[in-house]
C-alpha positions as CSV (number, residue, x, y, z in Angstrom):
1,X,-6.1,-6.6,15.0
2,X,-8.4,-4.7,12.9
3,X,-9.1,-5.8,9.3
4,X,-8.6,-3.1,6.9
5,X,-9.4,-4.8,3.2
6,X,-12.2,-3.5,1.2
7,X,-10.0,-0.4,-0.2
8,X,-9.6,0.1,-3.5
9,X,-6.0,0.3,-5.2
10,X,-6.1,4.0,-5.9
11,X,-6.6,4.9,-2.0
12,X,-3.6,2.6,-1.1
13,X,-1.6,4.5,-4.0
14,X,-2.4,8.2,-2.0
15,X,-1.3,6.7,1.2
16,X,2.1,4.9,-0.2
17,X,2.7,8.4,-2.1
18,X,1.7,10.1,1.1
19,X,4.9,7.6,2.8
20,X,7.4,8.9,0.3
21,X,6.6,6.3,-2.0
22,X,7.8,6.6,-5.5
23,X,5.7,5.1,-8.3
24,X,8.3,2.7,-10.1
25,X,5.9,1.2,-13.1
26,X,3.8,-1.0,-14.3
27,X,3.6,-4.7,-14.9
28,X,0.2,-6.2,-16.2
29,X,-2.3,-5.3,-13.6
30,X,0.4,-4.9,-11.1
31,X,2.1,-0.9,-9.9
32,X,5.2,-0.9,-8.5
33,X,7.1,1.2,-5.8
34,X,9.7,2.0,-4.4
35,X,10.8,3.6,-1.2
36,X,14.5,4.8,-0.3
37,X,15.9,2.4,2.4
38,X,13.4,-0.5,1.7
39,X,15.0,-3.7,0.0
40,X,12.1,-4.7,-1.4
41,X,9.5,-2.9,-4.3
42,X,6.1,-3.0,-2.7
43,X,3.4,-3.9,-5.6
44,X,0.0,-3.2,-5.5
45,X,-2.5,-5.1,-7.6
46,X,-4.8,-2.7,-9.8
47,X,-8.2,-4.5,-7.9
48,X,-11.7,-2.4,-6.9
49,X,-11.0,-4.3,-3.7
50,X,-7.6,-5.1,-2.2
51,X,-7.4,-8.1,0.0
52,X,-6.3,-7.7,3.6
53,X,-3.4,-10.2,3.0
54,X,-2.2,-7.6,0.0
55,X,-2.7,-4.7,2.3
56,X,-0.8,-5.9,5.3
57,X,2.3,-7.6,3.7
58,X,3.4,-4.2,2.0
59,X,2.7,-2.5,5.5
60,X,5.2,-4.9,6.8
61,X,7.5,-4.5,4.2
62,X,7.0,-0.4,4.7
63,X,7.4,-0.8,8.3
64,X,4.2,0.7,9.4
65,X,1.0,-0.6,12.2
66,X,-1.9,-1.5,11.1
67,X,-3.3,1.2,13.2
68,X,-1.4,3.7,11.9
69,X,-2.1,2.7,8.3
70,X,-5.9,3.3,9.1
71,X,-5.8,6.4,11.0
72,X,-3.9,8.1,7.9
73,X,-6.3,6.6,5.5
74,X,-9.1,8.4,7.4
75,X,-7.5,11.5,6.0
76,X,-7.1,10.2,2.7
């Protein structure tokens, strides 16, 4: 699997949008989302630099590859 940290918070916030992703609000240094049909907000940490582990946990929880998650971001 292909690492894809070293993006920064705003990027991740075009793709999620770009998924249908509905910006829900703010806690600390913490934005929240929500997603019709997901049980679970995804929450993205406002960082220069999100951590792979951040990254591919709310992939999981959207339901999407790794791969696929990269090849939109190209576009982003």
């Amino acid at each position: 699997m292909k690492e894809v940290g070293n993006i920064d918070w705003r990027r991740f916030e075009r793709f999620l949008i770009a998924e249908g992703c509905v910006f829900k609000g703010k806690v600390g240094s913490h934005n929240k989302y929500k997603k019709i049909g997901l049980t679970r907000p995804i929450i993205v940490p406002r960082y220069k630099s999100l951590p792979d582990f951040i990254i591919s946990n709310n992939l999981r929880t959207l339901g999407v590859s790794k791969e696929y998650f990269i090849e939109k971001i190209r576009n982003l």
